[in-house]
N, C-alpha and C positions, 0 to 999 in steps of 0.2 A: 402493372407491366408484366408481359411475358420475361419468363426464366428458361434456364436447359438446366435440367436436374437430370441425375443418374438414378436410376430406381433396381437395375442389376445388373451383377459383372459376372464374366464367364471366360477362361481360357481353359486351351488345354494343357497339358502338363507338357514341356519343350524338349523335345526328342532332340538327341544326338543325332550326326548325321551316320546315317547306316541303322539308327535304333530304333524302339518300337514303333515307329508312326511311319517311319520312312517308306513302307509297304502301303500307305491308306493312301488315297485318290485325293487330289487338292480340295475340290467339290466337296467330298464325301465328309474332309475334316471340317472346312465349315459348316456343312449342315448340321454336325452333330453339333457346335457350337450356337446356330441359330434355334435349334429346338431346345438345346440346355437351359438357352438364355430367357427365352419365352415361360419356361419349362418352370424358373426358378420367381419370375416375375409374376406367374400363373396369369398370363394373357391369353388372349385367342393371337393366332399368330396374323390371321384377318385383319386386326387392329393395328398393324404395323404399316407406316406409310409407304418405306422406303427401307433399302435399304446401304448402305455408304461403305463400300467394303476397299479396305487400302491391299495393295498387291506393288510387288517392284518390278519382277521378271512373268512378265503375261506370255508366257509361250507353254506350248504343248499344253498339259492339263491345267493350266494356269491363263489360259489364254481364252478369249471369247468372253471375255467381259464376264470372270468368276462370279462379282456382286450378282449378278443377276441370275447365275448360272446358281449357285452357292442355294441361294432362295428356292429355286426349281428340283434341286435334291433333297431339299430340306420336306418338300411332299407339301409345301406353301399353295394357298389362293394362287393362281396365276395373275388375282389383281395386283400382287404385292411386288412391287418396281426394283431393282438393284442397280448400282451401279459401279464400277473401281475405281479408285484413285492413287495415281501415283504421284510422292511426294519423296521419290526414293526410300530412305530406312523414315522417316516421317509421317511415311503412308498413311497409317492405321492412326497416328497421333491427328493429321490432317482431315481422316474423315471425322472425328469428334467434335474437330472443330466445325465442320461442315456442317454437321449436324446440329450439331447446339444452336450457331447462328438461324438453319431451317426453321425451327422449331420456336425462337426466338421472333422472327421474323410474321409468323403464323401462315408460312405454306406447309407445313404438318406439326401434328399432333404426337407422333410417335415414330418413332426413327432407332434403328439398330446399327451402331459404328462399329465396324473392326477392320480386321484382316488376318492374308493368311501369307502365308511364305512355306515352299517345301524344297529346303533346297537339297534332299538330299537327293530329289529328284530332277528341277531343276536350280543347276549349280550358277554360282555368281558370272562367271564366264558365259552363258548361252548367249547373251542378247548380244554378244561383242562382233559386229561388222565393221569393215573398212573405215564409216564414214561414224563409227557411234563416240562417244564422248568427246569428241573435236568441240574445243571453246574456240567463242566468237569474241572479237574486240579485244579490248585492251589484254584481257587474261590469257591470248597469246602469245604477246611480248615476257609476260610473268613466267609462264610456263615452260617458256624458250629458257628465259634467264636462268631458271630453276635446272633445267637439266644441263645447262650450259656449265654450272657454279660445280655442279657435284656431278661429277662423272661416275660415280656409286650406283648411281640411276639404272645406267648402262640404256639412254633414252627413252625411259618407263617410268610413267607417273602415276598413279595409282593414289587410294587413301590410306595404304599401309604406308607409303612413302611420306604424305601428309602427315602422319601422325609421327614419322621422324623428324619433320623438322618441328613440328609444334614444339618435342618434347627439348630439340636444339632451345629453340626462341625461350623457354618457361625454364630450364635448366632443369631437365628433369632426368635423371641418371637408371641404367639399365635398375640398380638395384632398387631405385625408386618405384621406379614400374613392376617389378615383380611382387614387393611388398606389396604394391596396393592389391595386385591380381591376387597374391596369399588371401590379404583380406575378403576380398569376393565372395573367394569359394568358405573363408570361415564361416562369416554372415550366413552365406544360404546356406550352407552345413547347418548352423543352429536356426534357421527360421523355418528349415525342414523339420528338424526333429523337435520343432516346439511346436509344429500344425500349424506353421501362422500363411500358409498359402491354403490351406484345404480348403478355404471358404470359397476361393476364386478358381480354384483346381476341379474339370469337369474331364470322371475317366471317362476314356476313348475306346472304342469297340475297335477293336483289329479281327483280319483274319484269325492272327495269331495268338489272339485274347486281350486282355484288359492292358491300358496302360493309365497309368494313375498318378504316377511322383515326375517330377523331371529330372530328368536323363544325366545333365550333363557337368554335375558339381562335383568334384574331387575332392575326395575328403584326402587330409593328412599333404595335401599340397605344400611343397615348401619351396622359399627361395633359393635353396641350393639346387633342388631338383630343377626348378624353372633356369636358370643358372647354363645349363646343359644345351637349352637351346638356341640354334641357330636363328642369325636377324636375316630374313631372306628380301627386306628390300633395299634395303642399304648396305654397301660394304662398311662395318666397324659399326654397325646399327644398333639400337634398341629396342627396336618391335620386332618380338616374335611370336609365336602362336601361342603362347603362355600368356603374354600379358593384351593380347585380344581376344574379341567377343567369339562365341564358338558358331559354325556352319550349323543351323539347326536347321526344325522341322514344328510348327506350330500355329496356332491360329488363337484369337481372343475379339470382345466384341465387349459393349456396353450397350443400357438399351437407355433411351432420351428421351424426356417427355419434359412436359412444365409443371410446375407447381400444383397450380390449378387443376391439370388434365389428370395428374398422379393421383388428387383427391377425389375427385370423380371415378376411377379404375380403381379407389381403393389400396392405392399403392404408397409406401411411406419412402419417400427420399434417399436417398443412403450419401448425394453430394450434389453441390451446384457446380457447373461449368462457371468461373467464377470471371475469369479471363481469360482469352486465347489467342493468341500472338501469332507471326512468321514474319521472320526477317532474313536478307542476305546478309553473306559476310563472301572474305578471299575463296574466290574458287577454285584457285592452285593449292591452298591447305585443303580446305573444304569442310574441316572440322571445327574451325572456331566459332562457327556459329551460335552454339548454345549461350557463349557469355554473352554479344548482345542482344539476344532473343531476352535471356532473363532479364536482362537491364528495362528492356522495354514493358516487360510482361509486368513488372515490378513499378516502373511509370504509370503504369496505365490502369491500372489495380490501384494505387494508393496506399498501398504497403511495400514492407523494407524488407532485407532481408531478413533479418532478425523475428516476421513474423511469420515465418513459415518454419513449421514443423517438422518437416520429410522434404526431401530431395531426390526423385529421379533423374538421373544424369544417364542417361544413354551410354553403356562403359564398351562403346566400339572397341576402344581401344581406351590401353589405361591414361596415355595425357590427355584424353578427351575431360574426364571426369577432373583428373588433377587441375589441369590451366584453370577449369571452371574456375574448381574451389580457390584457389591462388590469389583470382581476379576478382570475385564473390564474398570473400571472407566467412566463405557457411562453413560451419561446425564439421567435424569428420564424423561428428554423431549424427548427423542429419542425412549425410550425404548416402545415396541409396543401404538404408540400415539395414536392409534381407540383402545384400549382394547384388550384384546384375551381371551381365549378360556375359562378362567374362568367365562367371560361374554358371549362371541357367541356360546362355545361348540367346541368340542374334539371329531370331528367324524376320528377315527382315520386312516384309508388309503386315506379317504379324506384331513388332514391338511396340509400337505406339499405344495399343490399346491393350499390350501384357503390364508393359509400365500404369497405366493408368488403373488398371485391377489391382494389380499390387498395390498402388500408393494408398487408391480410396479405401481397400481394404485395411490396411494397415492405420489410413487415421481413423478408422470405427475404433479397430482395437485398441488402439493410444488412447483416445480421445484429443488428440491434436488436431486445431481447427482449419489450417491450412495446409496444404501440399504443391507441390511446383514439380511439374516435369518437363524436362527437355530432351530435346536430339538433335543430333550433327547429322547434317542429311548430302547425298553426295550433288557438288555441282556447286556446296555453299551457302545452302539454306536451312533453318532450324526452327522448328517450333518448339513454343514454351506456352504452358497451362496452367493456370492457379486453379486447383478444387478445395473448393468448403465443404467442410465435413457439416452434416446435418443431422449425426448421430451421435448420442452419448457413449464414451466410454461401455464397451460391456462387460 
C-alpha cells in the first residue's frame, strides 16, 4: 500500500511585524523556501509534481495564485504546477493533508506543502468588505444572541471576542492566560538557545542581509508586565495582545513522497503522515475546533491520548491551547514544549506547516514516536494530524 512520508522540512525564521523579512516580496520568501527544501532533500526540483501552498489573505503580492506564482520565482521547470489553499490560519496544515492523500492516492509521486503569510505587508484587515464574514443559517441567530447578551462587543465579533468567551465557558482567568503566554515565550527562549529549531530554520536573504533566528520571543516576559495590558475586545476582558499569537511575517513547507518512491530517490524518511483529519465545530466562538478535531483524529488513528508524545496546539490565543488541554487531559509537558506562536508568531498561511517542522523535528530529536498537531481555524474549522516519527533518537 501507498504511504505520505515527509523526507524534508524547511521554514524560515518568523519575522515580527515591521522586522527582517517584512521588506521581502511574498513570492520571493517562498521561493527561497522552495529551493531550501529541495536544496536539503538534494532533488532535482524537475521531480516535484505539484505544488500545495496554503495562503489566507491573497491580495496584492499575495494574490494571483502565490502556489504557482512561488514556483515560478523559485527559477522552477515551468512543468512544475502550483496551487493555494485556503483553510484560513489551517491553510498550510490543510495543504499536507492534501498532499499526503495525493500521493497516497497515486496521482503523484512527489509534492511540496506549505505556505506563506506576510502580514506585515498584508495586514489581517485587507480582505474585509461589506459583504465579507457574514454567516449563513442558523449561526446568525447565535451571532445575534451573542452580541445581543454582552454589549462589550459594542456589535463586533471578531476571534479575539471568541476567545473571550471560550475563556468565560473553561473559567480561565486573566491571570491564567498570562501565565501560560510567560510560558511560551520561556519554552522558545530555551528551545532557541539550546538549537533545537536550527534544523528547520532556513536563513533568508534580504535586501538588508541575513535573517536567521526568529524575531518575536521576549525573553524575561512576566506576568506583572503582561498585567499592564489593555483587553481591547471586550469591556472587563481577558484577551489582550500579551496573551495572543503575534502579527508575523513567514513562510515553511515539507516535501511528500511515499515510501517506496523515498527509496528509489535515495531518500530516508524523517515521518509518516499517519492521520489527517478536519472537522467543524461553533462558528460564533470559532476556536473550539481543535478539541473535536483531536477526538476524531485519535478515533481514527487507534491511539489514545496518552500515546502521543508532543502537542502542537495552535496558541492563537492562550484559551485556545488551555480548553484543549482541560478537555484532552494531555500533559503541560507535551503540550507545544518549544512555545508557539504567542512566542514565535502567527504568520498565518504559513503555520500549519511551521507547526509541522517543529513537531517532526522535535520527535527525531526526542525519539518520541508520535506527534498530533492542531488549529482553530476562523469560521469553525480545525485540522488535526498524527506524524510517526521514522527516525531514531539522535
Amino acid at each position: 500500500m501507498r504511504d505520505a512520508v515527509i523526507v524534508a522540512v524547511a521554514r524560515t525564521p518568523i519575522g515580527k511585524r515591521g522586522g527582517g523579512l517584512s521588506g521581502v516580496h511574498a513570492v520571493d520568501l517562498s521561493a527561497q523556501v522552495l529551493n531550501g527544501l529541495v536544496g536539503r532533500a538534494g532533488i532535482d526540483p524537475a521531480l516535484v509534481d505539484d505544488v500545495h501552498w496554503g495562503n489566507v489573505i491573497s491580495l496584492g503580492e499575495q494574490s494571483g495564485n502565490i502556489g504557482r506564482m512561488a514556483v515560478l520565482g523559485a527559477g522552477w521547470p515551468e512543468s512544475v504546477p502550483g496551487f493555494t489553499i485556503d483553510r484560513q490560519c489551517g491553510s498550510s496544515q490543510q495543504a499536507i493533508s492534501t498532499a499526503a492523500a495525493t500521493v497516497i492516492s497515486g496521482q503523484a509521486d512527489v509534492i511540496i506543502a506549505g505556505g506563506v503569510e506576510m502580514m506585515s505587508t498584508i495586514g489581517m484587515g485587507s480582505a474585509n468588505v461589506e459583504s465579507a464574514g457574514r454567516m449563513g443559517g442558523p449561526a446568525v441567530d447565535r451571532y445575534a444572541d451573542v452580541l445581543a447578551t454582552e454589549p462589550g462587543f459594542n456589535g463586533k465579533f471578531n476571534q479575539g471576542a471568541g476567545a473571550e468567551l471560550i475563556s468565560r465557558q473553561w473559567n480561565l482567568s486573566r491571570t491564567q492566560l498570562d501565565e501560560y503566554s510567560v510560558r511560551s515565550h520561556e519554552r522558545a527562549t530555551a528551545a532557541q538557545d539550546a538549537g533545537a529549531f536550527e534544523d528547520e530554520i532556513l536563513t533568508v536573504q534580504t535586501e538588508s542581509g541575513e535573517v536567521s533566528v526568529d524575531e518575536g520571543i521576549r525573553r524575561g516576559s512576566t506576568v506583572e508586565k503582561l498585567g499592564t495590558l489593555k483587553a481591547p475586545f471586550l469591556a472587563d476582558g481577558v484577551i489582550t495582545a500579551g496573551n495572543a499569537s503575534q502579527i508575523s511575517d513567514g513562510a515553511a513547507a515539507v516535501l511528500i513522497t511515499t515510501s517506496d518512491h523515498a527509496a528509489a530517490l535515495g531518500l530516508s524518511p524523517l515521518a509518516r503522515v499517519h492521520t489527517a483529519v478536519v472537522t467543524g465545530d461553533d462558528p460564533v466562538k470559532m476556536l473550539t475546533g481543535p478539541i473535536p478535531a483531536t477526538a476524531l483524529a485519535l478515533k481514527r488513528s487507534g491511539l489514545s491520548i496518552d500515546d502521543i508524545a508532543a502537542f502542537e496546539v495552535n496558541e492563537a490565543f492562550a484559551p485556545v491551547p488551555l480548553a484543549w488541554q482541560a478537555e484532552t487531559g494531555a500533559s503541560d509537558a507535551a503540550l507545544n514544549p518549544l512555545g508557539g506562536a504567542i512566542a514565535l508568531g502567527h504568520p498565518l498561511g504559513c503555520s500549519g506547516a511551521r507547526l509541522a517542522t517543529t513537531l517532526v523535528s522535535h520527535l527525531i530529536r526526542t525519539g518520541g514516536r508520535y506527534g498530533l498537531q492542531t488549529m482553530c481555524e476562523g469560521g469553525g474549522t480545525a485540522n488535526a494530524t498524527i506524524y510517526e516519527n521514522l527516525r531514531t533518537a539522535s
